[in-house]
C-alpha positions in Angstrom: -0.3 -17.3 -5.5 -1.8 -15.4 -8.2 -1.1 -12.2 -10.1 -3.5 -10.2 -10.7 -3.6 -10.2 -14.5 -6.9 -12.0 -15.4 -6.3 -14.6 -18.0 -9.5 -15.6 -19.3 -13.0 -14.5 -18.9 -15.3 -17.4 -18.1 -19.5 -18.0 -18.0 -21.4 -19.9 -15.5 -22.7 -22.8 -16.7 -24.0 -24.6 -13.6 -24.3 -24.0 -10.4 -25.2 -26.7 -7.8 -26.3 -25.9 -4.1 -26.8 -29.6 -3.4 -23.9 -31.4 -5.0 -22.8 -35.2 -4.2 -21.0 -33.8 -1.3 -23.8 -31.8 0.1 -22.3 -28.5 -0.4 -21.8 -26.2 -3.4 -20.0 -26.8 -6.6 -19.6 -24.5 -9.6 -19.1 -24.9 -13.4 -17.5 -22.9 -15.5 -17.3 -23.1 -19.4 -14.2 -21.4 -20.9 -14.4 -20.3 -24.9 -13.5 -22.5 -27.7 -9.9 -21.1 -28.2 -8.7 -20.5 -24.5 -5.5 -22.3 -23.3 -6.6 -22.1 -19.5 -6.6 -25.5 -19.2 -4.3 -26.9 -21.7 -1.9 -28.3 -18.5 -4.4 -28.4 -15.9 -4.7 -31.0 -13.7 -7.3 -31.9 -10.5 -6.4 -29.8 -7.8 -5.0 -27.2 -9.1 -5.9 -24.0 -8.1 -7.7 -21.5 -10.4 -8.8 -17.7 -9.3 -11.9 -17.3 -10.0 -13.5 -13.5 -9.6 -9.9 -13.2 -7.1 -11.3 -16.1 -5.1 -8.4 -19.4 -5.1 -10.1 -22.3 -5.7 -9.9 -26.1 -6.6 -10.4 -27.5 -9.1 -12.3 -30.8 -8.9 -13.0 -31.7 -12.3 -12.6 -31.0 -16.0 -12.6 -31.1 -19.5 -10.7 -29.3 -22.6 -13.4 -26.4 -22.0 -14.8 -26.7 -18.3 -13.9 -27.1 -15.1 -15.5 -27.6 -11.7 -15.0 -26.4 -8.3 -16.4 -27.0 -5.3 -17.3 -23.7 -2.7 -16.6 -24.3 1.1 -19.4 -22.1 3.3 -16.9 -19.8 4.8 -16.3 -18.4 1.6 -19.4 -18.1 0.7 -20.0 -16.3 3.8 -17.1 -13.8 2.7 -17.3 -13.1 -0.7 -20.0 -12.7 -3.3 -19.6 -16.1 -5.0 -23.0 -17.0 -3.7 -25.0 -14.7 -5.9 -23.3 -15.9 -9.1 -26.0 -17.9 -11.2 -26.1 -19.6 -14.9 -24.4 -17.0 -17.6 -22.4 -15.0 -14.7 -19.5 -13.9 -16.4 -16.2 -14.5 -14.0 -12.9 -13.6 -14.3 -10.2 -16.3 -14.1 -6.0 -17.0 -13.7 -4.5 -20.1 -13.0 -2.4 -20.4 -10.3 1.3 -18.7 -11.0 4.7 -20.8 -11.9 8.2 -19.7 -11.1 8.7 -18.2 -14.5 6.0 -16.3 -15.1 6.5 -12.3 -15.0 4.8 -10.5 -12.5 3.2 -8.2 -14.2 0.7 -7.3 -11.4 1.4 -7.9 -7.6 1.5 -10.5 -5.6 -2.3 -11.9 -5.1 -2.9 -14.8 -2.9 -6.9 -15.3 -3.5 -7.8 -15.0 -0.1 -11.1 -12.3 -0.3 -10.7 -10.3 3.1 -14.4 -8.4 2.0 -17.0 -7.7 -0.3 -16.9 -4.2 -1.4 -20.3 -1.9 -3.2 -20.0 0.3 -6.3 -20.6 3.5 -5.3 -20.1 5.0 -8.6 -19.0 4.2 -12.2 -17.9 7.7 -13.7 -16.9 8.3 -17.2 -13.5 9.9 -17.3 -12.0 10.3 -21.1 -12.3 6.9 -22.6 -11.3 5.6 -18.6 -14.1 4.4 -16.1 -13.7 5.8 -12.7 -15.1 3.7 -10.2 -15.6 4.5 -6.5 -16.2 1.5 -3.8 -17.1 1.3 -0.5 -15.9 -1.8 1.4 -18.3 -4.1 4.0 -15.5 -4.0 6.2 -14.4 -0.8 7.5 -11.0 -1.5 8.9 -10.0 -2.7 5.2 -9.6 1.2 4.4 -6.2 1.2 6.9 -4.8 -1.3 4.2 -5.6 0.6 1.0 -3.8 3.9 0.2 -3.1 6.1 -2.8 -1.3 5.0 -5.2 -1.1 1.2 -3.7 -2.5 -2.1 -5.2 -5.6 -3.9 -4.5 -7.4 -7.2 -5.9 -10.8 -6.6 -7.2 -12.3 -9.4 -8.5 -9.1 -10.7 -9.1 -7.6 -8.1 -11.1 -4.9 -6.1 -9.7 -5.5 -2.6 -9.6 -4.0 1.1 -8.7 -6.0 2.8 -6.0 -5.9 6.4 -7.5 -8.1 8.1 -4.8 -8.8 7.7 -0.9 -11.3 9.2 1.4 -10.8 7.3 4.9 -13.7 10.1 6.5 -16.2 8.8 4.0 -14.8 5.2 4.0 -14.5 5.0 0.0 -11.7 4.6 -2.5 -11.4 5.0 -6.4 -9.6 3.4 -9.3 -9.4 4.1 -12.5 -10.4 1.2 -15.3 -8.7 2.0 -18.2 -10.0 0.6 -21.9 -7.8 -1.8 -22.7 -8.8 -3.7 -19.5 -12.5 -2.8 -19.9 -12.3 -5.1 -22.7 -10.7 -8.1 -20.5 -12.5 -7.9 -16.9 -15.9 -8.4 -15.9 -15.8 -5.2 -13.5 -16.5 -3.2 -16.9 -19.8 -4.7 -17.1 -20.6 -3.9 -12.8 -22.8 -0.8 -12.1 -23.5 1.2 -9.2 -25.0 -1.3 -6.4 -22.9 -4.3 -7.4 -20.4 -6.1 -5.2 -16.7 -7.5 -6.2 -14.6 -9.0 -4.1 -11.7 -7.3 -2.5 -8.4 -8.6 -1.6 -5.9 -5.7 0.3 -2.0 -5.9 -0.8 -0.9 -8.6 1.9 2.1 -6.5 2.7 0.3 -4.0 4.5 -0.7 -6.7 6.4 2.8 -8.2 7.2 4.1 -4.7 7.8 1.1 -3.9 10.4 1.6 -7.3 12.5 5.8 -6.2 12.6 5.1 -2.8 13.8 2.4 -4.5 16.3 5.1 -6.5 17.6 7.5 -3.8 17.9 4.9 -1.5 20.0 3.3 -4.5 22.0 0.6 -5.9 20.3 -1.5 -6.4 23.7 -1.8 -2.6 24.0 -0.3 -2.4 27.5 2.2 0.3 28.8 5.4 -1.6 29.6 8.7 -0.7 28.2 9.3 -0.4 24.2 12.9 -0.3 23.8 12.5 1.1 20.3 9.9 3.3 21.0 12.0 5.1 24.2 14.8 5.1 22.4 13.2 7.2 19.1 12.0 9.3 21.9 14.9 9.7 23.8 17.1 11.1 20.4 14.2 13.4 19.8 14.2 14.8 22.8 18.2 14.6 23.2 18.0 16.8 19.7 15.6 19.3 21.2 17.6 20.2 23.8 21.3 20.9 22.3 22.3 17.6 21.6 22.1 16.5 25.6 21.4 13.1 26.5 17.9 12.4 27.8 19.6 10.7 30.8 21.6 14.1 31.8 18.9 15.8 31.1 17.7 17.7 35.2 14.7 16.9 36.2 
């Protein structure tokens, strides 16, 4: 479980598509005076660019993960290459304040920059997600992962399948999304809330889509059409 609030920007330093285990592993060099791995240990988990991760190896001011092929297949860790700037958050503790929103690292899409507008000293950037059906997850004024770093969705357009947020300076200076243009892909992880409140209304209205009884359902129904008609009970009510 992560944050959201991006600890530590890292660089690429290697990138292997052939390692001893035949898959992918990634190195990442942290700078001289970071802390990110002061009590880090193998296995533990580090974000990196919003994706959890493990780590494999280390030393005071690297560490290695390895990349399974599923996520590779759903996010854009593929394309990163030697110097790619990443951002990164170790995995959180019991005390630590939550001073974003509760991230688990699990990428559900990639999402495009549509747009990077200027807005005061703010950027305003507009993204368009792979995944269409994302967009029933993200709405104004909620939170959502990019890259890793929890942001406030401050516009929606479900017609044109786009949302905004606003970057505001102070982060500019501590995320690599400052440095993404129009054309470039981040990865997007939707509040898992909206999630968990989707699948309980699914069960509540039957999930299979059928048309047998929903007690709930009929019984909104019933008081709503008991209040239309001066308070008298559906049941009573001639046919």
């Amino acid at each position: 479980m992560f944050t959201g609030i991006v600890e530590e920007v890292g660089v690429v330093s290697n990138v292997d598509n052939n390692d001893a285990t035949g898959g992918t592993s990634i190195t990442i060099t942290i700078p001289s005076t970071s802390s990110l791995l002061s009590d880090c240990h193998e296995g533990d988990s580090i974000a990196v660019n919003g994706v959890c991760l493990t780590v494999t190896n280390f030393t005071p001011q690297s560490f290695k993960i390895g990349v399974a092929p599923e996520t590779l297949r759903v996010t854009n860790l593929g394309k990163l290459v030697e110097n790619s700037r990443v951002n990164l958050e170790r995995a959180v503790r019991a005390d630590t304040r939550m001073g974003g929103h509760f991230v688990q690292g699990h990428v559900d899409t990639i999402a495009e920059i549509l747009s990077v507008t200027p807005d005061g000293n703010a950027l305003t950037f507009r993204f368009q997600p792979k995944v269409r059906t994302m967009m029933q997850y993200i709405i104004y004024k909620g939170f959502i992962a990019i890259d890793g770093t929890s942001l406030t969705v401050t516009k929606v357009n479900d017609a044109e399948n786009w949302w905004e947020i606003m970057l505001i300076t102070y982060s500019q200076e501590r995320v690599v999304l400052a440095q993404k243009t129009q054309g470039d892909t981040v990865n997007i992880e939707v509040d898992m809330m909206a999630k968990y409140a989707e699948k309980s209304l699914a069960g509540i209205l039957g999930a299979d889509g059928n048309t047998a009884a929903i007690p709930l359902l009929e019984k909104i129904v019933e008081r709503i059409v008991a209040q239309g008609l001066g308070g008298k009970p559906a049941s009573d009510v001639d046919q």
